[in-house]
N, C-alpha and C positions, 0 to 999 in steps of 0.2 A: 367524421362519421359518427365516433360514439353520442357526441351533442342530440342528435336525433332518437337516441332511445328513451330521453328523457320524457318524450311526449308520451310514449306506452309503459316505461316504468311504475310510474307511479300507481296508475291506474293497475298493475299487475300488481303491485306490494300490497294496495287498497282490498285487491280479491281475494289473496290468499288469506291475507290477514281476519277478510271476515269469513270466509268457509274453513280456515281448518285450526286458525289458535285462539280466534276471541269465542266461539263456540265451548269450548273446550279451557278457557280461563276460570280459576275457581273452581271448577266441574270434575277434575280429574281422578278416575276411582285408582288406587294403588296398583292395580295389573296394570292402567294407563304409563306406569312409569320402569323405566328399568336402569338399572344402576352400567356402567359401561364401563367404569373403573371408581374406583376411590373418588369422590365427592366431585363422582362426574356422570351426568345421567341421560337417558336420553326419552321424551314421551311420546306418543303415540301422536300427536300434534309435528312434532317436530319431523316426522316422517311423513305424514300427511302433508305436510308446509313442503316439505324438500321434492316430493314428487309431482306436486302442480307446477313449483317452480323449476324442475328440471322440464317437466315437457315444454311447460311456455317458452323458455329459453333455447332450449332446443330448436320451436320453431323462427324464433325473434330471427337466431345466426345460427344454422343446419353445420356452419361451417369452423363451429367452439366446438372445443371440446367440453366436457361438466365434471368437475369435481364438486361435490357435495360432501359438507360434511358427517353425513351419517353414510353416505356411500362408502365414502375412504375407510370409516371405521370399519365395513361390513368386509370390506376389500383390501387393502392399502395398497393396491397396486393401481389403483383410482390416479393414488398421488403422481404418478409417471407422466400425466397430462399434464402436470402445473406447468410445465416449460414449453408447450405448445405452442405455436402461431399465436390460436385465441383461443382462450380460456374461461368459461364460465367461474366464478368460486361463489361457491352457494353455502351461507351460515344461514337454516331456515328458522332457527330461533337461538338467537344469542344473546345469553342469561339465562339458560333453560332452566338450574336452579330456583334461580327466582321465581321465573313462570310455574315450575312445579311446586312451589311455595305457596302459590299465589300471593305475591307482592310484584310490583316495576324494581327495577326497569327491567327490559327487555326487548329484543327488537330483531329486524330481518337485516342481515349482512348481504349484499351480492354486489361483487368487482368480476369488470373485465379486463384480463390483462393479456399481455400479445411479447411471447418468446420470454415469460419469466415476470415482468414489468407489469403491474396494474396503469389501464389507461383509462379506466371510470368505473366508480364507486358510487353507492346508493347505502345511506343506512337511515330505515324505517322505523320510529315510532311505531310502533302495533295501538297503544293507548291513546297516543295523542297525533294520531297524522304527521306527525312531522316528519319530513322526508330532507336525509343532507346528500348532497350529490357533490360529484367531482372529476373532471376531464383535465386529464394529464395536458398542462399547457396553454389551457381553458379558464381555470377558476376553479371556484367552489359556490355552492349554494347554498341559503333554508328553505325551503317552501320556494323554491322559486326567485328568489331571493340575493343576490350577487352576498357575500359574507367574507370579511374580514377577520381573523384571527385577533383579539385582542387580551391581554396581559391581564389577569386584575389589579394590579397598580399595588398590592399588597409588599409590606416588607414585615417577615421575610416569605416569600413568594409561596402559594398554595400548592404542595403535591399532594398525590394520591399514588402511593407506592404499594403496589402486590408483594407480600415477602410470602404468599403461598408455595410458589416452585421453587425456594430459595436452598439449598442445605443451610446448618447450624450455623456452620462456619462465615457465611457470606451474610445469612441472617442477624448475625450480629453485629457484623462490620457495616451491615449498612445503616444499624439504628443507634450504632456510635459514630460513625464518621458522615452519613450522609443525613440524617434526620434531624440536628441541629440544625442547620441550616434554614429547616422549611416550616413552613405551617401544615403539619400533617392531618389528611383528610382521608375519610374511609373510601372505599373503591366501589363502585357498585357495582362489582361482577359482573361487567357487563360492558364488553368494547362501545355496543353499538350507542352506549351513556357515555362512556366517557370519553370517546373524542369529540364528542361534541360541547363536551364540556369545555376540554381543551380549546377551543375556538370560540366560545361563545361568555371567554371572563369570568367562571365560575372557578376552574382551575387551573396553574399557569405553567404546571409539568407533570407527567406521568412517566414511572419506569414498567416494562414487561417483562419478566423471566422467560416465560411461556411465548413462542411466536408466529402458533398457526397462521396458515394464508387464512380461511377463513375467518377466523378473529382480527386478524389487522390488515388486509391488503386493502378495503374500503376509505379505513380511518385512516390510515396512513397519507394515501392520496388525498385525502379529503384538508390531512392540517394542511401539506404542503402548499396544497393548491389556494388552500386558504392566507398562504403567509406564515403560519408558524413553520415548525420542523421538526419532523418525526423520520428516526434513522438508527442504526445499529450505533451502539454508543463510540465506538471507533471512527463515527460519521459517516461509513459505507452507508450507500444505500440500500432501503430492504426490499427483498427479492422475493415473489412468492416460492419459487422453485426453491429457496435455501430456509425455507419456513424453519425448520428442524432445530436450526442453531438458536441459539441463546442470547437475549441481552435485545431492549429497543428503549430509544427516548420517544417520547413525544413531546413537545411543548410548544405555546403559543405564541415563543418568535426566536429566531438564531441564538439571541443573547443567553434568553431562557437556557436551551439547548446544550450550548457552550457551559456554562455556569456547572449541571447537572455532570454533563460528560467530563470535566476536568476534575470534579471531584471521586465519579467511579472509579477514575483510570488511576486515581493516588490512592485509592485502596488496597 
């Protein structure tokens, strides 16, 4: 079933994108933005973005529910749908910092998932069209594209580790026991860049403290389906309904994965 959204997807990412955040890129006057926590913000785009995409969707499956993430923030009793049947999860601009910067990346998140489980992902380029899709059991795609997960063959292997949501404590353990190991690379704030990065041999692991459904239930689907492996470091799988808890790998194959997780769990 979800294979068929694909045909109206893109075309819906392509609409919003050009009515309510490339309008609005570079453009934005200081009342356009509002801070929603500690170096977490949200613009006047981003609500604009969330609300074309909640009606469309709305009409695509009458029969989703929608969490968005500016809704949940306005609400948080939004979150109670994540474990629904089917589930809309709407990031309408993920990397808003950045887009509020004006620099990329940045992009549009929306997974559908059914009783908890994402079962297709879409993450949008706004700059450059590129659209990665993924259907639980299906594959992965770029543009249309069938996509393999691949490694970049580097030794010793490329992360891109967030120590933003870290405490002191953990912060430090991870840049003495786990950063030897890697070729450390900056993060670009921005799910909807970096799993794709993860898949496309740029980078060959990523850790996330932080584990909104919005920020990862797309990418997530998107490595598996690709071949690599993104999962709670414990290797349960990630659940949008258990978004709350802490700790995800991503990387661009089991090995990768293993490697990453054996070293967290000896910390």
């Amino acid at each position: 079933m979800t294979l068929k959204l694909d045909a109206v997807m893109g075309p819906l990412l392509a609409r919003v994108a050009n009515d309510a955040i490339l309008p609005r890129y570079q453009h934005l006057a200081d009342s356009d933005i509002t801070a929603k926590a500690v170096d977490d913000m949200v613009t006047v785009a981003d609500t604009h973005a969330e609300d074309l995409l909640s009606e469309a969707l709305s009409r695509l499956l009458p029969e989703a529910a929608i969490v968005g993430e500016e809704a949940a923030h306005a609400d948080p009793a939004v979150l109670d749908r994540l474990g629904d049947g089917l589930c809309w999860i709407i990031d309408p601009i993920d990397g808003t910092n950045n887009f509020a910067a004006g620099r990329p990346p940045f992009g549009i998140l929306i997974a559908l998932a059914e009783q908890g489980e994402a079962v297709a992902g879409w993450i949008y380029d706004v700059l450059t069209g590129r659209l990665c899709s993924a259907h639980r059991g299906h594959g992965a795609w770029i543009n249309g594209e069938p996509v393999r997960a691949r490694p970049t063959g580097e030794d010793p292997p490329i992360a891109a580790i967030s120590l933003m949501f870290l405490d002191a404590a953990n912060r430090a353990a991870m840049k003495e026991r786990i950063a030897p190991h890697y070729t450390l690379v900056d993060i670009p704030r921005c799910a909807a860049e970096q799993y794709p990065r993860i898949v496309t041999g740029i980078n060959d692991v990523s850790i996330f403290e932080r584990t909104l459904a919005w920020d990862h239930a797309a990418g997530v689907l998107f490595v598996n389906e690709a071949g690599g492996r993104a999962a709670r470091p414990d290797g349960s799988a990630y659940r949008v309904d258990q978004h709350l808890e802490p700790g995800l790998i991503a990387a661009a194959s089991p090995a990768l994965f293993d490697a990453m997780a054996a070293r967290l769990a000896a910390i």
